[in-house]
Every structure is written in structure tokens, then in C-alpha cells.
PAFI-439523 format. One record per residue (C-alpha): residue number from 1; z negated, y, x. Coordinates in Angstrom, 1 decimal. Layout:
residues N
NUM/Z/Y/X
...
//
This chain:
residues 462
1/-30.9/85.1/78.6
2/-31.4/88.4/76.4
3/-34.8/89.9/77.3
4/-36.1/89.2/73.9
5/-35.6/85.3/74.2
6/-37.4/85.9/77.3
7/-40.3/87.6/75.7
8/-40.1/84.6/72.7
9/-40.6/82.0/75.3
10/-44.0/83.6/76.8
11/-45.2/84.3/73.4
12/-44.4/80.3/72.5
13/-46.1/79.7/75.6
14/-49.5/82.1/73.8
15/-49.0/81.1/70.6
16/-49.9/77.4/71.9
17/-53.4/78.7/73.6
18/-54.0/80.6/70.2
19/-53.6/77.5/68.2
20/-55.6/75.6/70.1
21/-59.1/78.1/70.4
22/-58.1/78.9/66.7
23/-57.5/82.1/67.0
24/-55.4/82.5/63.9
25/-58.2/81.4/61.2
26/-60.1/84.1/62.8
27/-57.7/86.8/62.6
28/-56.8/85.9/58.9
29/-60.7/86.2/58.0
30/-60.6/89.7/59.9
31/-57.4/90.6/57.6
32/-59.1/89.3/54.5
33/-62.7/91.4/55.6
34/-60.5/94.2/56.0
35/-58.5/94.0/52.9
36/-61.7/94.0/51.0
37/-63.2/97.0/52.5
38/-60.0/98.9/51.5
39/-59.9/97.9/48.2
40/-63.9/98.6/47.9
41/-63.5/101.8/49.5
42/-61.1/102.8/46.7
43/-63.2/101.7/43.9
44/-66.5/103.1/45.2
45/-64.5/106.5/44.3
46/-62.9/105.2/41.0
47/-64.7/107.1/38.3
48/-64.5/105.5/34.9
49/-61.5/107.0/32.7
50/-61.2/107.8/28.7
51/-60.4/104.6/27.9
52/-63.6/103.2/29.7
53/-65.8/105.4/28.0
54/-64.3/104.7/24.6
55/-65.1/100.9/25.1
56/-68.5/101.1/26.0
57/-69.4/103.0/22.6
58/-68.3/99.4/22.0
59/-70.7/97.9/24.6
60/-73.7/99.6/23.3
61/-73.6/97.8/19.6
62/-73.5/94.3/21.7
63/-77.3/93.3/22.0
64/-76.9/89.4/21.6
65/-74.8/87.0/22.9
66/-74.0/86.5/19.1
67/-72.9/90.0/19.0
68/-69.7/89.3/20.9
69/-68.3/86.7/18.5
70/-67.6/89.2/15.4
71/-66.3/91.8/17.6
72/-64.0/89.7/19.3
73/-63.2/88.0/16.6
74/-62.5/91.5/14.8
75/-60.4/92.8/17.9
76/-58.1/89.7/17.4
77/-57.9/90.3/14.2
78/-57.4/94.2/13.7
79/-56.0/95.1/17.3
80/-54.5/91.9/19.6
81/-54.4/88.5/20.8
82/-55.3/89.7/24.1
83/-58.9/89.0/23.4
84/-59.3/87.6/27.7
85/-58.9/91.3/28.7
86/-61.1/92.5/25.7
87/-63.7/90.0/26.7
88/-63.3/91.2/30.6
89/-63.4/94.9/29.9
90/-66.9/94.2/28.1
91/-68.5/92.7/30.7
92/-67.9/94.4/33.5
93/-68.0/98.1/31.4
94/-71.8/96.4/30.3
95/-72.8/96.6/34.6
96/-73.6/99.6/36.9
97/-70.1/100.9/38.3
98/-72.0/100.5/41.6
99/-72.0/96.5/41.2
100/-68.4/96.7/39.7
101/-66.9/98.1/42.9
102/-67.6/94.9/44.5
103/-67.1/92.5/41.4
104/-63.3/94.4/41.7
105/-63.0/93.9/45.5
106/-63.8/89.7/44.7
107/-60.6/90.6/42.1
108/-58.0/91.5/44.5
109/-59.5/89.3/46.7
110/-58.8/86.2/44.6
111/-55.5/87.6/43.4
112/-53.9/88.0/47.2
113/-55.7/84.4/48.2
114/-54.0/82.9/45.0
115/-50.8/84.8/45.8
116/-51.4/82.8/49.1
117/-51.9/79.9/48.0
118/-48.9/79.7/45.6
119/-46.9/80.4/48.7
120/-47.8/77.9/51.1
121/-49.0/75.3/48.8
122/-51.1/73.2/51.2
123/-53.8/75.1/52.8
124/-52.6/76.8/56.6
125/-53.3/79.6/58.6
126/-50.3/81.6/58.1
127/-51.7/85.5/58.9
128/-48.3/86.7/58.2
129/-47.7/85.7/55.0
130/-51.3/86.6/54.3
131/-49.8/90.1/55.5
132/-46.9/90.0/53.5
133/-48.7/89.2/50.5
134/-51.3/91.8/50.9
135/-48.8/94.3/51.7
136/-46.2/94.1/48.9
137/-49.1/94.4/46.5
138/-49.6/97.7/47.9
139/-46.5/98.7/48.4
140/-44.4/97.9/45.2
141/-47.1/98.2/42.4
142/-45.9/101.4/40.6
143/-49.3/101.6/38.9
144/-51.9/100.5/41.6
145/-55.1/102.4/40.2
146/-53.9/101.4/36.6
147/-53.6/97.3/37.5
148/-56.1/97.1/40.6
149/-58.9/100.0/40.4
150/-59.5/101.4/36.3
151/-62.0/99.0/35.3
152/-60.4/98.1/31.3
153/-56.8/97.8/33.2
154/-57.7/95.5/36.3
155/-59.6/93.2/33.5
156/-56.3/93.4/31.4
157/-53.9/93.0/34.7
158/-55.8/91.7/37.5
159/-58.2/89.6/36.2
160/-55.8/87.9/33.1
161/-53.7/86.7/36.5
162/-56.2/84.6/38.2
163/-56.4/81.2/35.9
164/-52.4/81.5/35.2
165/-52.3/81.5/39.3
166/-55.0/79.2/40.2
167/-52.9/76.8/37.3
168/-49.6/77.3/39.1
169/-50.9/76.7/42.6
170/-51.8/73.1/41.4
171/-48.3/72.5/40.2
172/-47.0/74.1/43.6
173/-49.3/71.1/45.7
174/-48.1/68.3/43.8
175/-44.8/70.1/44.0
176/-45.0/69.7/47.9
177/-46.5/65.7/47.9
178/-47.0/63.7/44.8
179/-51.1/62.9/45.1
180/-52.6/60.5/42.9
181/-55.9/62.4/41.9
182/-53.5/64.6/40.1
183/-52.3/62.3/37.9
184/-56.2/61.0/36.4
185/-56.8/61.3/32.9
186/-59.6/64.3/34.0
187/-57.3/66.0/36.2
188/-54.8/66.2/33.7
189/-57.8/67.4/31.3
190/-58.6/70.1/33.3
191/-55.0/71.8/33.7
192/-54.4/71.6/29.8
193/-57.6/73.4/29.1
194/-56.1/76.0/32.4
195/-52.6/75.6/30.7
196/-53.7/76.6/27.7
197/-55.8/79.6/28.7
198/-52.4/80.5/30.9
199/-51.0/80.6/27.8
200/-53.8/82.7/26.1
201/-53.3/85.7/28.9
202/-51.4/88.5/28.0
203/-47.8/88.8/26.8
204/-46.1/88.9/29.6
205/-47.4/86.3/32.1
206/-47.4/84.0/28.8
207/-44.0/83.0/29.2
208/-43.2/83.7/33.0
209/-46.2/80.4/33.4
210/-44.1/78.6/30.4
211/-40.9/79.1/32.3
212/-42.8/78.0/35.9
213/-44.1/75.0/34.3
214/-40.7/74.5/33.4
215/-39.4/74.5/37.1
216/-41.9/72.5/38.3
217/-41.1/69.9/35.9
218/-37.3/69.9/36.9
219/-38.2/69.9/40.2
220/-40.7/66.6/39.8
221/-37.7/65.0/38.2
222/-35.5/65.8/40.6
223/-37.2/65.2/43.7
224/-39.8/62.2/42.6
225/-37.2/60.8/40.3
226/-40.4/61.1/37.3
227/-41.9/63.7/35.1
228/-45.7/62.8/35.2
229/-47.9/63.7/32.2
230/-50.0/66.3/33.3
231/-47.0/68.8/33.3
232/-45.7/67.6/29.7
233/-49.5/68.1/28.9
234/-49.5/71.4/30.8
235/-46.1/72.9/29.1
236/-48.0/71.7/25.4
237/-51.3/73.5/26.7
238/-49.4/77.0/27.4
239/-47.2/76.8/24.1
240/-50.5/76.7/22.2
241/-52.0/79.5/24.3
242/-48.8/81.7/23.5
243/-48.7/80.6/20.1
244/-52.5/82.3/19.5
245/-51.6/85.1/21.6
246/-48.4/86.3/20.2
247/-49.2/85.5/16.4
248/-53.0/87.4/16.5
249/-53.1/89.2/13.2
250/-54.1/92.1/15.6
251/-50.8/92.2/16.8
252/-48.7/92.8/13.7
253/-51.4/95.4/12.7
254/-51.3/97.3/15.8
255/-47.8/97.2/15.5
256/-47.4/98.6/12.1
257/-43.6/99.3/11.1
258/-41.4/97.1/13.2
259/-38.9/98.4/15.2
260/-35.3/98.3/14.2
261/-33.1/95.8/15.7
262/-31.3/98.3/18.0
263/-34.6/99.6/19.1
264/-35.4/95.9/19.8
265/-32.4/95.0/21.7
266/-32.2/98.3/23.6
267/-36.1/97.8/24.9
268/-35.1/93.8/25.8
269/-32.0/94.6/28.3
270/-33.7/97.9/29.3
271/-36.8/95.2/30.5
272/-34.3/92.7/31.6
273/-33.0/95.6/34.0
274/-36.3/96.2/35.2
275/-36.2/93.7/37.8
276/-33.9/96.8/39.6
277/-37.1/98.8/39.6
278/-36.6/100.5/42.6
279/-40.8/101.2/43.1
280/-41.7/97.5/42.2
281/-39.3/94.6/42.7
282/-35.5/95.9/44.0
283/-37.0/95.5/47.7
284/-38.0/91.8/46.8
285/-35.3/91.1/45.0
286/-32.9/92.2/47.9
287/-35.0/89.6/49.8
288/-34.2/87.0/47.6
289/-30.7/87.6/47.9
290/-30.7/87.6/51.4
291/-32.3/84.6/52.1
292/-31.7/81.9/48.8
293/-28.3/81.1/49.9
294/-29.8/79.8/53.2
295/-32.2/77.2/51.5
296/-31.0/73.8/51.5
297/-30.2/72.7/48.5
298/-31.3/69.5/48.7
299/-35.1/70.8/49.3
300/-36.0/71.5/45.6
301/-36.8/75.1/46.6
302/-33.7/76.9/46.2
303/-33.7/75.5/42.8
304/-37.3/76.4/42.2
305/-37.3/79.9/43.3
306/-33.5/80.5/40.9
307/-35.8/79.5/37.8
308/-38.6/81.5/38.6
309/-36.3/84.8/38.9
310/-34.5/83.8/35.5
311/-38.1/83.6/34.4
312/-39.3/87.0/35.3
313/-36.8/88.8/34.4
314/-36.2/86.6/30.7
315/-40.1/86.9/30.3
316/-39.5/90.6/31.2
317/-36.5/90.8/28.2
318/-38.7/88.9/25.3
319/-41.6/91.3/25.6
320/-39.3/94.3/24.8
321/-39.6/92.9/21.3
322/-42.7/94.7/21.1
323/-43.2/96.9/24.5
324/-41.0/98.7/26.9
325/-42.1/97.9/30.6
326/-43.7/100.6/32.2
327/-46.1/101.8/35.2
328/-48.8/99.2/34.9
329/-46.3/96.5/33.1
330/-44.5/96.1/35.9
331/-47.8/94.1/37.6
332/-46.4/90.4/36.7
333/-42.9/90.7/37.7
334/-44.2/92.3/41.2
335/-46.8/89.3/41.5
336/-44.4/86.4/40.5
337/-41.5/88.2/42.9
338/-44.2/88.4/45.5
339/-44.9/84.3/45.4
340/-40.9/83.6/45.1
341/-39.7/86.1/48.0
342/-42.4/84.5/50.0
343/-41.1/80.8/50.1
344/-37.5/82.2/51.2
345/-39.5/83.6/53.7
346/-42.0/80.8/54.7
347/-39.1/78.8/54.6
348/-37.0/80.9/57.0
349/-39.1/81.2/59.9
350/-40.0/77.6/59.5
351/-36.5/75.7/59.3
352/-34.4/78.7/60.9
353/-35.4/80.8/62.9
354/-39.1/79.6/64.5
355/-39.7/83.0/66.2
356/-43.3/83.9/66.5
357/-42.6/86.8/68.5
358/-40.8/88.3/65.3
359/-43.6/87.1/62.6
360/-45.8/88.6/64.9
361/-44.3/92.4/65.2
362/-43.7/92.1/62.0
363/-47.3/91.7/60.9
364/-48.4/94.6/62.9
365/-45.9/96.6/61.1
366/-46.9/95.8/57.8
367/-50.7/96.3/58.8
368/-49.6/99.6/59.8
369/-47.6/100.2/56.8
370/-51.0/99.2/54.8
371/-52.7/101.5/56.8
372/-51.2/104.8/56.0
373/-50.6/103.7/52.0
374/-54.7/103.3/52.4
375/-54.9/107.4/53.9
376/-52.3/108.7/51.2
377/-54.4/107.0/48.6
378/-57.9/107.6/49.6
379/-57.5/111.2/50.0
380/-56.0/111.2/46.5
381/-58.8/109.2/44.8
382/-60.8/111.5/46.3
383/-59.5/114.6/45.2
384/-59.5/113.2/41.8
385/-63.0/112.0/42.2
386/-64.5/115.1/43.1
387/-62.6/117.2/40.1
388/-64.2/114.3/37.9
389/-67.4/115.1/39.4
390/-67.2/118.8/38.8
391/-66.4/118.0/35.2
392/-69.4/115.8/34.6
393/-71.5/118.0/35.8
394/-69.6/121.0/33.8
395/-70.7/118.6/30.4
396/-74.7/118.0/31.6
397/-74.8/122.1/32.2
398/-73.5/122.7/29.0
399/-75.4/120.3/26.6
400/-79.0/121.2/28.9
401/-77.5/125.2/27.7
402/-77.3/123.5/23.5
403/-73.4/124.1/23.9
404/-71.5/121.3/21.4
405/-68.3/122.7/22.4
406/-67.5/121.7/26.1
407/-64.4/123.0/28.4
408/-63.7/121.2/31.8
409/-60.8/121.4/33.9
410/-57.7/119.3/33.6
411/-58.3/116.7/36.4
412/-54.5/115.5/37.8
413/-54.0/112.6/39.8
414/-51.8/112.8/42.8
415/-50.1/109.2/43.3
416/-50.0/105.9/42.0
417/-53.1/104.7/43.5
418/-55.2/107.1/41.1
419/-56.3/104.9/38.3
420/-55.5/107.9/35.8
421/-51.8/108.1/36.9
422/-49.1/108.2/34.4
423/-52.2/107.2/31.8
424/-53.3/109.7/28.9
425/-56.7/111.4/29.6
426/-58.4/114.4/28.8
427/-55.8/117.1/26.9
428/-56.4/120.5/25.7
429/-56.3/119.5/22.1
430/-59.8/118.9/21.1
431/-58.9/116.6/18.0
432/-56.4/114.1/20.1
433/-58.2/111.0/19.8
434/-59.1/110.4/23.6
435/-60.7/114.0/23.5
436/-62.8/112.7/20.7
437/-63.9/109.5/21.7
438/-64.9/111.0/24.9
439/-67.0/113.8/22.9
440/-68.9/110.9/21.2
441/-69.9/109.0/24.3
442/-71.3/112.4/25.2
443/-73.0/113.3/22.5
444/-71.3/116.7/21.8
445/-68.9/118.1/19.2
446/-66.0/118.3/20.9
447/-64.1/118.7/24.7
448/-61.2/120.0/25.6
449/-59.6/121.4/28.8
450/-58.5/124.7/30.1
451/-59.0/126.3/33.8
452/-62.6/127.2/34.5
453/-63.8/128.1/37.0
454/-66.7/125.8/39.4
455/-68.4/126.1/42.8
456/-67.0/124.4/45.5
457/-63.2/125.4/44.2
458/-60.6/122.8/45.5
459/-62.6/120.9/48.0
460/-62.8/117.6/47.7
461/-65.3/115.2/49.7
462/-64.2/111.7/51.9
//
């Protein structure tokens, strides 16, 4: 017997004595206390960006409750059908940034448990898969500030994936055991009004839920022999939802000219192929295709996992009629790749290959991994944060001094994990339209950047 067997057997022998002083449930609540403090660490040093600013001139006209029906209701009808994110971005660009930074650690929170959830289906104390999850969002999100920290992003990203997640994770239980409290006139109530808010989203997750309903619903039939109403109720629910997304007025307006056909059809395979993304979904995809063919057939989640890769990468194709996938876009292909790799491999080290040992080193290599992507992404935020601070204080100097005219330093950000990376911000044109709704939340004529020189130079603070 190789060595490693040997070792297997004495972990077996461990992993027995864990299970029984529940060692695991305490170990996943250490990895979900430290996964917050990351992610509040990074937005404590998250300033707002442009696009924040600009939306809170919007904040300020909002007095009432009453207020936000005519704006939104104006948004949907001049700008999008995304009115969710709108509505998000309000709120939390209406509290202190200080009480944001936790509201936003709640929101990755809630997306990783979900991601979880969707996973294992019925609740168990799985700390690698926890891992799993947790790491792949940090490691193949192209645009982790953009989706996870900026505030207007996360509530466009982040946040618009919790209901269409919490609504799939119901389909995923009764997926797993037919239970008869999900088949009650209120039950089924209660996932049209989530269908239908699925639905109402954004573009992209939109269809990827109408396609997943869709698998569920051939995998009821085929495995329970019946297609129960809540999902026919549930697939009517999201088709509404999409239908008052996709056809906002806002949309055609924003719009403008429509592309031409070839434009069209180059953006749709060009998003099709973006499931080859090497920085988001290739590494999960090459999981996939590692470990699908060694699903039984006969278990309804070989099938199930097919469907939901046709659906990312068809949702990914139909929203190339009006958007080419990019940076933050690719968030819902990397979220719905994350649930589907992670069944293949649930499913392997539970019917295969029951090796602890393995799930185990494997976790401590992916805590690792987290780790160091936490160091290469705090020293960047916090680079970026202290330039930002410079600047702000570079604008107060200069309106105390009765200047209208400001200059501040271009601020850069070094990686993906900036929330400012690969996103327009502050330019050296004065008249370019972020420039100038910056200049009115401050109060001055105009701002523009060029080098300048501050105290403190290059340092930046941890």
C-alpha cells in the first residue's frame, strides 16, 4: 500500500472524530468570518468613483419616498429596464460609505452562501466547496472591484444576483427530493413573484434563470415522471420579468441607432466565445470537461449541468444584440460556471473518489491561493486610495483658495481588484462628461487632470 493510501486511512480515521465534536460547522463559520473581513477590508479603502458621484446629484433631489417613483419611472423610461440596479445604487449611494462597507460585505456574503447553496442543495457542512466557491470568485472575476467593491456596480452585479440565486436554489432542493410544501398554492405564489423579479434583473442573468428553469423542468420530468406547477408558474413569472426588462422604452433610447446586422452577429458569436475567456471561465470550463463524462447518466445531473452551459454561453450570444461582454459582464457567466463546475465536483468526491485527505489539501491550497490574491489586491486598493485621497484634498485646497478651475493627478488603478479598473474616470479633457459631472458634485467650474505635484509623493498607507 502506496504511502498516500496509508495517510487516507488515518485521516478517515480523523475525519470520523471531527464529525462527531463538529468540528467542520466550526471551521466553515471561521472561513465565512474570514471571507467577510477580506471583503470589508477592501471596501473600507474603496473610494467612491465618477459614476458614484454623478448618481448622487441624483440622490440629493430624492426627499420623499414619493420622490423615487417619477425618477424611476423616468430612468425606465429615458435610460433602461434595469430599474433593480438603479433602485440599489440609490439607496446605498443615499448612506455614509462607512455603513456601506459592511452593507457590501453582507453582499458577497450572501452571494458565496447562495453560490453554496445552489451547489449542495440540501443544507451540509461541506468547507471545501465553501472554499471552492469563495475562491473562484476571486480568482476568475476579470472585474472584481467593478462587480464586488464600486458601490453603482456591485448594486448592478452583485446585488441583481441574489433573488435570481436564492430562486434557483429552491428549484435545486426539490431538484434533489420532491417535498410537498413546495407544491402549495403559497409556495408556488412566492417563487412566481421571485420568478418574475429573476426575470426583471439585468440582461444577462434574464435568460441564463429562463434557460435554468428550463432544466429544472426537464429534469422534474425525467426523474419524478411529472412537471409540477410551480415551475410552469415560475418559467411564466421570468418571461414577464424579461419581457419588462428587455422592452423598457429606456432601452431603445439609450440605444439610439441600431447596430447593423453584421455588427449584431459579430458581437453574438464573439459573446458566445466568451465562455473561452481565459481570466474568467476557460479554467471552469476545463473542469467541466474533465469531469461531466464521469456523471452517471442516469442521475439527472449530467443532464442538468449540459443545459446550464448551453445556457450561459446562449444567454451570453443573445445579449450581443445590444452589448459586447466585457470586464464586469463577464460576472454571470463566472457565477453560473461556478454553481455547475461545483456539482461535477461535489459529485466526484462523493461517488468516486471519497478521499478526504485530497478535499482537504486541497482547501488549504485554495485558502492560500485567496490569501495572496487578498495582498496583491490590498496593496493596490491602497495605492489607489491614497492618490484619491491626495486629489480630494487637492479640490478642498483649491475651492477654500476661490479657484473654479481644479487640476488633480490622474489616479491609475493597478489590477482588477481596483474598482476603477478598465472603467472611464477622471481624463484630462475638462468638457468629457465624467469630468463635468464630477465638477458639479463639487461645486466648481471645471476639473481636469495633469501631473501635479503633492506632499507625501508616491506613498501610499495600509
Amino acid at each position: 500500500m502506496c504511502n498516500w493510501d496509508k495517510m487516507t486511512q488515518k485521516w478517515d480515521s480523523y475525519n470520523e472524530i471531527f464529525r462527531r465534536c463538529h468540528v467542520y460547522p466550526l471551521l466553515f463559520f471561521i472561513v465565512l468570518v474570514w471571507m467577510g473581513g477580506l471583503i470589508f477590508s477592501f471596501n473600507r479603502l474603496t473610494p467612491l468613483v465618477v459614476d458614484d458621484l454623478l448618481k448622487i446629484q441624483g440622490v440629493w433631489h430624492l426627499h420623499q419616498v414619493v420622490d423615487w417613483i417619477p425618477y424611476l419611472a423616468h430612468f425606465y423610461m429615458t435610460w433602461g429596464g434595469r430599474i433593480g440596479g438603479e433602485f440599489f445604487s440609490l439607496v446605498f449611494l443615499s448612506l455614509p460609505k462607512s455603513l456601506y462597507n459592511w452593507i457590501g460585505m453582507l453582499g458577497y456574503l450572501l452571494l458565496v452562501l447562495l453560490l453554496y447553496v445552489n451547489i449542495v442543495g440540501r443544507w451540509t457542512w461541506s468547507v471545501f466547496t465553501f472554499v471552492f466557491v469563495n475562491f473562484s470568485v476571486w480568482a476568475f472575476l476579470p472585474a472584481f472591484g467593478q462587480d464586488l467593491l464600486w458601490v453603482t456596480g456591485a448594486a448592478n452585479y452583485l446585488w441583481l444576483s441574489i433573488i435570481p440565486l436564492l430562486f434557483l436554489y429552491f428549484l435545486r432542493l426539490y431538484g434533489q427530493k420532491p417535498m410537498q410544501w413546495m407544491t402549495s398554492w403559497w409556495m408556488g405564489s412566492v417563487l412566481f413573484v421571485l420568478a418574475f423579479l429573476s426575470g426583471w434583473s439585468n440582461e444577462h442573468i434574464s435568460v441564463m434563470v429562463f434557460i435554468a428553469a428550463l432544466g429544472y423542468m426537464y429534469l422534474y420530468k425525467r426523474k419524478y415522471n411529472r412537471m409540477p406547477k410551480f415551475i410552469i408558474a415560475s418559467i411564466i413569472g421570468i418571461g414577464i420579468g424579461c419581457c419588462f426588462l428587455w422592452l423598457a422604452p429606456g432601452n431603445f433610447v439609450r440605444l439610439g441607432q441600431p447596430s447593423s446586422i453584421g455588427v449584431i452577429v459579430n458581437q453574438m458569436v464573439g459573446n458566445a466565445l466568451s465562455i473561452l475567456n481565459y481570466e474568467s471561465t476557460l479554467p471552469l470550463l476545463i473542469v467541466f470537461v474533465l469531469l461531466v463524462p464521469r456523471v452517471k447518466e442516469d442521475s439527472g445531473l449530467r443532464n442538468l449541468a449540459i443545459i446550464f452551459l448551453a445556457g450561459i454561453i446562449l444567454s451570453s450570444a443573445l445579449i450581443g444584440v445590444a452589448v459586447k461582454i466585457h470586464s464586469r459582464l463577464y460576472f454571470e457567466n463566472t457565477i453560473f460556471m461556478i454553481i455547475t463546475s461545483g456539482w461535477l465536483i461535489e459529485y466526484y468526491f462523493k461517488e468516486e473518489r471519497k478521499d478526504t485527505l485530497l478535499r482537504f489539501v486541497l482547501s488549504v491550497l485554495l485558502i492560500g491561493s485567496i490569501q495572496l490574491f487578498f495582498i496583491e489586491g490590498r496593496v493596490a486598493i491602497a495605492q489607489y486610495y491614497h492618490q484619491w485621497q491626495q486629489n480630494e484634498q487637492l479640490i478642498q485646497e483649491d475651492k477654500n483658495k476661490g479657484i473654479d478651475n481644479i487640476v488633480i493627478n490622474a489616479n491609475y488603478p493597478k489590477n482588477r481588484f481596483c474598482a476603477t479598473y478598465r472603467l472611464q474616470n477622471y481624463v484630462p479633457d475638462a468638457n468629457n462628461w465624467m469630468n463635468k459631472g464630477a465638477a458639479s458634485y463639487y461645486q466648481v467650474k471645471s476639473i481636469r487632470t495633469e501631473y501635479r505635484q503633492t506632499e507625501g509623493g508616491n506613498a501610499y498607507y495600509f
